[in-house]
C-alpha positions in Angstrom: 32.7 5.0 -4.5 28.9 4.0 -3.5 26.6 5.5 -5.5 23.7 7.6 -3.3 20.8 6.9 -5.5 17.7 5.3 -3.5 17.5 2.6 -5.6 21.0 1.3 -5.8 21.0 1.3 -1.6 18.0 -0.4 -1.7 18.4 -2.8 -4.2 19.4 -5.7 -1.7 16.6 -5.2 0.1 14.0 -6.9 -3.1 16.5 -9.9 -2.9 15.7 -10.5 0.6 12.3 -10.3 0.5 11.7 -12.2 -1.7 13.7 -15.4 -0.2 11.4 -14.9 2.3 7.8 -14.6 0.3 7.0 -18.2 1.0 6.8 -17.2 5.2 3.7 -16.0 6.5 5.6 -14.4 9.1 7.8 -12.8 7.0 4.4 -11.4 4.9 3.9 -10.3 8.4 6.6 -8.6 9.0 6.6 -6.6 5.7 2.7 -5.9 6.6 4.3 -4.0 9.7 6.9 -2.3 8.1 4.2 -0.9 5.7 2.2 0.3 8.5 5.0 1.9 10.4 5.6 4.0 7.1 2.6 4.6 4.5 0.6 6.3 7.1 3.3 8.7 8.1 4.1 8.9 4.4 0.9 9.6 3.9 0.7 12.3 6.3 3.8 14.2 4.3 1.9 13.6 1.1 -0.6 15.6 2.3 1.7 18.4 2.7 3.2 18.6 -0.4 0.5 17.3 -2.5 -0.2 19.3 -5.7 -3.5 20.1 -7.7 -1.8 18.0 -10.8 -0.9 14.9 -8.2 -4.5 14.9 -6.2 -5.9 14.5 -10.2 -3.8 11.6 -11.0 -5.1 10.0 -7.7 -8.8 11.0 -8.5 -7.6 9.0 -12.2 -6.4 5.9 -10.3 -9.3 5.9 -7.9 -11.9 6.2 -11.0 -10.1 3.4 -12.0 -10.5 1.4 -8.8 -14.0 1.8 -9.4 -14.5 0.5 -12.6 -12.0 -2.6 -12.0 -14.1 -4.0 -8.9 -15.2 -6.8 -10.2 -11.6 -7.6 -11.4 -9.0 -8.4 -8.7 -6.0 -8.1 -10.8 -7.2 -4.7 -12.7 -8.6 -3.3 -8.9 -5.0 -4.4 -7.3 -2.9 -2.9 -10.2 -4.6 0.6 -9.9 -4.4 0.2 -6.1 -0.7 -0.2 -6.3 -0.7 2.3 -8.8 -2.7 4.9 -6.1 -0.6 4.1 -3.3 2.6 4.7 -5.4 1.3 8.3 -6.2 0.6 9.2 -3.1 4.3 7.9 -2.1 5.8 10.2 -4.9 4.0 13.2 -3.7 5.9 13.1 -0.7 9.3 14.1 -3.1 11.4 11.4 -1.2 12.9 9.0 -4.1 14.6 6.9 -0.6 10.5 6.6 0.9 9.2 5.9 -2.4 12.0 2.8 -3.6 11.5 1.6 0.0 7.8 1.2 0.1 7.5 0.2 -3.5 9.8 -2.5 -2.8 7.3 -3.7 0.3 4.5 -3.5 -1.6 5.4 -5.5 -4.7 6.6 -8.4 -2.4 2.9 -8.3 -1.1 0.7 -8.0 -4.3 0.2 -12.0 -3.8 -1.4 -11.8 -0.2 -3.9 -8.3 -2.0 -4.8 -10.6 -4.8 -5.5 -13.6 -2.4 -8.0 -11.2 -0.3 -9.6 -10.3 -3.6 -10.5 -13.7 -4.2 -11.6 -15.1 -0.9 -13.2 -12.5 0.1 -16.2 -11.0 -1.7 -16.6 -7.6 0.6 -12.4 -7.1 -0.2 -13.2 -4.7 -3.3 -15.7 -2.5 -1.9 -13.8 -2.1 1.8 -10.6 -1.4 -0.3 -12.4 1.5 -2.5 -13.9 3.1 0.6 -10.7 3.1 2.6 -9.0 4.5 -0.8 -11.7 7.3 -1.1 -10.9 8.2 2.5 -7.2 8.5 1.8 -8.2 10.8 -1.5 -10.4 13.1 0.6 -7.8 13.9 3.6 -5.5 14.5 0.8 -7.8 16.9 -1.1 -7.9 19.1 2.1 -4.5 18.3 2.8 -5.3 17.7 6.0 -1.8 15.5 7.3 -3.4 14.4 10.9 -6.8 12.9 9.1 -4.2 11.5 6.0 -2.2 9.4 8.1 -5.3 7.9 10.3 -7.2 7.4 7.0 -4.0 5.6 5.4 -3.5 3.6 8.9 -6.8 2.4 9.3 -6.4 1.0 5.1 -3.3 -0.4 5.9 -4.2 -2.1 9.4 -7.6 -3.6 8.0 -5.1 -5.4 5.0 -3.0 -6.6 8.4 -5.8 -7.9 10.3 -7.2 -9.6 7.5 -4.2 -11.2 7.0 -3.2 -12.0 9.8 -6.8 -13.9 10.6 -6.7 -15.9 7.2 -3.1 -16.8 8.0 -4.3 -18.5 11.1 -7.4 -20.1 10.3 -6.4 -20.9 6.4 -3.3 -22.2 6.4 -3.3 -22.7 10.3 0.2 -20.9 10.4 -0.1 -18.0 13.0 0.0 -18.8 16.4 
């Protein structure tokens, strides 16, 4: 018998990605995946959102703030934003799934933190925007506001794969 839990079906998932880590296009890919689900994540979040989750996200983005000067502190609240906003949609499956993408990307965030200096502040803006479609549980202006975060992280990739490390076509 198999068990049904989200994280024993996804378990084999982690194993994978991480074999692939070292690929740029395999980064890529998982930057896709991402963007195919946060911002419709995301958008359920914003339905089911309660007054006790919106304050743990207003915690995490205070803490954003105050850690913008330090890549590591800002990406680890980051994650930590993003995860909460995942667990207010109630879906265990959606949360192991994403959580599982975005640990196998922390690298890449940490890179853009350190290469480039406007990183912090574009990442607390687009965070802030994500918090205030969520306050007003607004799902159509949650799912833009969590696309447009997710795609700027893509295209900056993407671009500093290619002239960086010369790797993307």
């Amino acid at each position: 018998m198999t068990s049904l839990q989200p994280s024993v079906l996804l378990e084999g998932l982690g194993g994978a990605v991480e074999l692939l880590q070292g690929d740029s296009t395999a980064l890529q890919d998982l930057m896709e995946v991402r963007q195919l689900l946060e911002p419709a994540a995301t958008a359920l979040a914003a339905t089911r959102i309660s007054a006790e989750q919106l304050a743990e996200l207003e915690l995490h983005l205070n803490a954003m703030r105050e850690a913008r000067d330090n890549v590591e502190q800002l990406n680890a609240h980051d994650a930590a934003f993003h995860r909460a906003v995942i667990r207010a949609t109630g879906n265990e499956t959606l949360l192991t799934l994403l959580e599982g993408i975005s640990g196998r990307t922390l690298r890449a965030r940490i890179w853009r933190g350190l290469v480039d200096s406007q990183a912090s502040d574009r990442t607390l803006a687009e965070h802030e925007a994500i918090f205030r479609a969520l306050s007003i549980r607004d799902a159509p202006l949650s799912q833009a506001a969590a696309l447009l975060h997710v795609s700027s992280t893509e295209r900056w990739l993407k671009e500093h794969l290619r002239t960086d490390l010369g790797r993307v076509p």
